[in-house]
N, C-alpha and C positions, 0 to 999 in steps of 0.2 A: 875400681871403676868397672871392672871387667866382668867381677860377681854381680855386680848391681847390676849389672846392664841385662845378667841372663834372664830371668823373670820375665822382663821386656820382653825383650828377642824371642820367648817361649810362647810369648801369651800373644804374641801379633805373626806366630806360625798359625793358631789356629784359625779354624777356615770359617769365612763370617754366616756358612747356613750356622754353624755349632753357635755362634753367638747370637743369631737369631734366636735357634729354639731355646738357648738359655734364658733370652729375655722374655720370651712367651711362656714358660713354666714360672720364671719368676711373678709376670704377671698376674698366671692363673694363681700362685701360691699368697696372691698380697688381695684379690679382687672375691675370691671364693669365699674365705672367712667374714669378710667383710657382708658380704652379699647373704649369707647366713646370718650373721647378726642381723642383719636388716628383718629378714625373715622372721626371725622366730622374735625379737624385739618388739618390732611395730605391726607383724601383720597376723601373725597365727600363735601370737603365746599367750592366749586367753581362749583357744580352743581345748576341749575337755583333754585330747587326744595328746597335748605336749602339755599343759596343765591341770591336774585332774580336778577332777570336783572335791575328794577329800581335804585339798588346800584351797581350791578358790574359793568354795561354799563355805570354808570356815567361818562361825562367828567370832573366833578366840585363837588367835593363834601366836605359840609358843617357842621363842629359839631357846634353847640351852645352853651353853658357852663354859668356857672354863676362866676365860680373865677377860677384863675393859680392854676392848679394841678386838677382839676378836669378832666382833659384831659386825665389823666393815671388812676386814682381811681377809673374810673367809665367806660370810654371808650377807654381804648385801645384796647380791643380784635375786636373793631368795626373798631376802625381807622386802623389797624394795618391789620386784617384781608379783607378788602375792597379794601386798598391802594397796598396792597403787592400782589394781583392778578388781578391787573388791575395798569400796569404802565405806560399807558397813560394818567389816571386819577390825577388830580391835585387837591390834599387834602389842605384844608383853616380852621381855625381855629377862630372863634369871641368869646370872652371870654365878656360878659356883663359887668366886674371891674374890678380891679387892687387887689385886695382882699386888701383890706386898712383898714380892721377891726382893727387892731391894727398898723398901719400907717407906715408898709413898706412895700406901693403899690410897688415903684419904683425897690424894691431890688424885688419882686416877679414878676413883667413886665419881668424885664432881665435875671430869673430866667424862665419864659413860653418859652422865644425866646427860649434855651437849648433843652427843652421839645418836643417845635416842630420839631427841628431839629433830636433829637434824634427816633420818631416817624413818620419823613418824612415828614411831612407837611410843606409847601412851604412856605420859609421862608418870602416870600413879603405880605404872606393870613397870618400870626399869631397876630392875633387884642386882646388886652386886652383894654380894655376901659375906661375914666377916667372919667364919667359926674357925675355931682352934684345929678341928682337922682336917677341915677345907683348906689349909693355907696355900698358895701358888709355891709351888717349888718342883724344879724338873726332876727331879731324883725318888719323889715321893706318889707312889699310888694311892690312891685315896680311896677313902671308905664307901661303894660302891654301892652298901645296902642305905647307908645314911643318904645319899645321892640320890636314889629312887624313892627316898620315902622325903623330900622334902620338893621333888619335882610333881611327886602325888598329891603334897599338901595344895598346892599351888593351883594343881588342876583344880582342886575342887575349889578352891578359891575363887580362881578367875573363870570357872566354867568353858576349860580348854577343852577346844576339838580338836584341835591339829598341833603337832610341836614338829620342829627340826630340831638337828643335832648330829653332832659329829658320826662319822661314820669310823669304823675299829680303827682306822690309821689315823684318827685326827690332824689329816690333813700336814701336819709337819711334824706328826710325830710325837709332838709333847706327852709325855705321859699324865700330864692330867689333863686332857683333851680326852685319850685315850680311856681315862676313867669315866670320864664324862660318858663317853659313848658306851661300853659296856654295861654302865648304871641304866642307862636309861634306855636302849635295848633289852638289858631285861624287863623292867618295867613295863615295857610297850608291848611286850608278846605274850607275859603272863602274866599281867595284872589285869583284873576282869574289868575294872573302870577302868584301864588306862585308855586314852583316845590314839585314834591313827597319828603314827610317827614315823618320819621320813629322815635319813641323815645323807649330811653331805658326801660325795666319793671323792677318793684320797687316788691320787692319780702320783706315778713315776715322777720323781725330780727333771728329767727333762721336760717332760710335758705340760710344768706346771709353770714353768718362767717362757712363755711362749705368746703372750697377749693373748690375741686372738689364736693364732696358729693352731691352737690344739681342740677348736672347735670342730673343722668337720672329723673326724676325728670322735670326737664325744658325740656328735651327732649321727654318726651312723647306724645306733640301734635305734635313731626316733625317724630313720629318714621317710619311712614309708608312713608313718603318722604325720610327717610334715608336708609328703605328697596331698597324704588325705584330705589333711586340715585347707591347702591350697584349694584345691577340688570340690570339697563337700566340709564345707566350714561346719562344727558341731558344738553343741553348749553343751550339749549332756550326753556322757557314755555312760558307758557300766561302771555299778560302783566297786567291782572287783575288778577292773582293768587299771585300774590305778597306782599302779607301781612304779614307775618313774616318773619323772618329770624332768623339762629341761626348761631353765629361765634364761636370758641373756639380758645384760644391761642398756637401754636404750643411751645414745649422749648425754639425755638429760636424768638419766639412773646413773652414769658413771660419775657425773658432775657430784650428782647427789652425794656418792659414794664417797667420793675424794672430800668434800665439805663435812661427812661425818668424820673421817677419820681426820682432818684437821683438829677438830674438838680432842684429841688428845695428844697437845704440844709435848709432853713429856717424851713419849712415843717415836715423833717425829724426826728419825734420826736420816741421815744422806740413801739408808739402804732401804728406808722403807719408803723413801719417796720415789725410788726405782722400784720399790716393789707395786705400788701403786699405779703403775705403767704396766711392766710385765706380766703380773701375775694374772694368771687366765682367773682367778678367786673374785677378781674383781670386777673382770666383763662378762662370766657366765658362771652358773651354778648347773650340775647333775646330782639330783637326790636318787634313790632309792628307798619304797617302804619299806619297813619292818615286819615281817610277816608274823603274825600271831600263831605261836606253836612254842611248843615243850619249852622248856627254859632249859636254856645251856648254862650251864656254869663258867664263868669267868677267873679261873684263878690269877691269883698274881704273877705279873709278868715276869 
């Protein structure tokens, strides 16, 4: 009783200004991110300056992915946020496998088509892939020159201007996430057709199970573009200014979100329904472009 009782006894020594300013930093920590999402959400994330004209003015725009579901987990505040203000533009989808790691490619295939649909993407562009050495498996890097030249085919295909895609950490790491991204990285900076490519940033394990929290935060190298855009709202900047971008999910974009990845019950296990809440992937997205120059080499990790 005595131990139990100290904790008490400790926490009503201290003095109630300290509990004061705790509740006001806690406030400002719950009311700022919030107030940011509103911001870049509803009022200024269709200004060139937080999203550039290389993505909004897309006619054709491209995600890359490494397995089904990766489309919502990681990018929907991109797809969702690019496509939904610009409805001209025709969103496509190439998923590098069938996720056959545990051998129901087929039920997660017809499981993405939902996905896309649910998140607008056109349902004749939603490609999961089934090749012998594309297969989904964590252990296995993938053939990164085959990856770039079937993401090239595609361009010309669908007459793509713009693709997303993982950036070098793929976001949790997977290594074929991670293939993903160095394929098409190279692609993007030395291929003479290849069009502007932007990939997701792959942020610290703390800061990624954080909702909102890790918002301002990511938003501190757009803060003075978010003044701007408040200030002197603009449609068109330079089109060499466009290197970042920051998208955020509106209510009715997280909705969205959570309804696409319903579309893959298989998926749907207790941890991703909590990831689905926490993870910042699904209330905001930061790209980075690809800067066209020399081609690095990628060797095996």
């Amino acid at each position: 009783m005595q131990l139990a009782a100290k904790p008490a006894l400790l926490l009503s020594r201290v003095p109630r200004r300290a509990w004061r300013w705790l509740a006001r930093i806690a406030l400002i920590a719950v009311l700022v991110p919030l107030l940011l999402q509103w911001v870049i959400a509803y009022v200024v994330g269709d200004d060139a300056r937080i999203l550039p004209p290389q993505l909004l003015g897309a006619r054709n725009l491209l995600i890359v992915t490494a397995h089904p579901d990766d489309e919502c987990l990681f990018f929907a505040p991109s797809i969702l946020g690019v496509l939904g203000r610009n409805r001209a533009m025709t969103g496509g989808l190439l998923v590098m496998s069938t996720g056959n790691n545990y051998g129901i490619g087929d039920l997660r295939r017809t499981e993405l088509a939902g996905s896309c649909k649910a998140l607008g993407i056109d349902e004749s562009r939603c490609t999961a892939l089934d090749l012998p050495e594309l297969q989904d498996n964590p252990k296995v890097w993938w053939d990164t020159d085959l990856i770039a030249k079937i993401v090239h085919e595609h361009v010309l295909k669908w007459e793509v201007d713009a693709i997303i895609t993982f950036d070098e950490g793929g976001v949790s790491g997977h290594i074929n996430h991670r293939a993903v991204s160095a394929a098409v990285s190279k692609y993007a900076s030395t291929h003479p057709q290849a069009p502007v490519a932007f990939t997701l940033t792959t942020t610290a394990l703390p800061r990624k199970y954080t909702l909102l929290g890790d918002l301002p935060l990511t938003a501190l190298p757009f803060m003075w573009r978010i003044v701007a855009a408040l200030s002197f709202p603009a449609r068109t900047a330079d089109p060499n200014d466009g290197a970042r971008s920051l998208l955020a999910n509106s209510w009715h974009r997280y909705r969205m979100t959570r309804d696409a990845f319903a579309q893959h019950p298989s998926q749907y296990t207790w941890d991703r329904h909590l990831y689905m809440i926490v993870s910042r992937y699904v209330w905001f997205n930061d790209l980075k472009r690809i800067p066209v120059a020399a081609a690095e080499s990628h060797a095996h990790p």
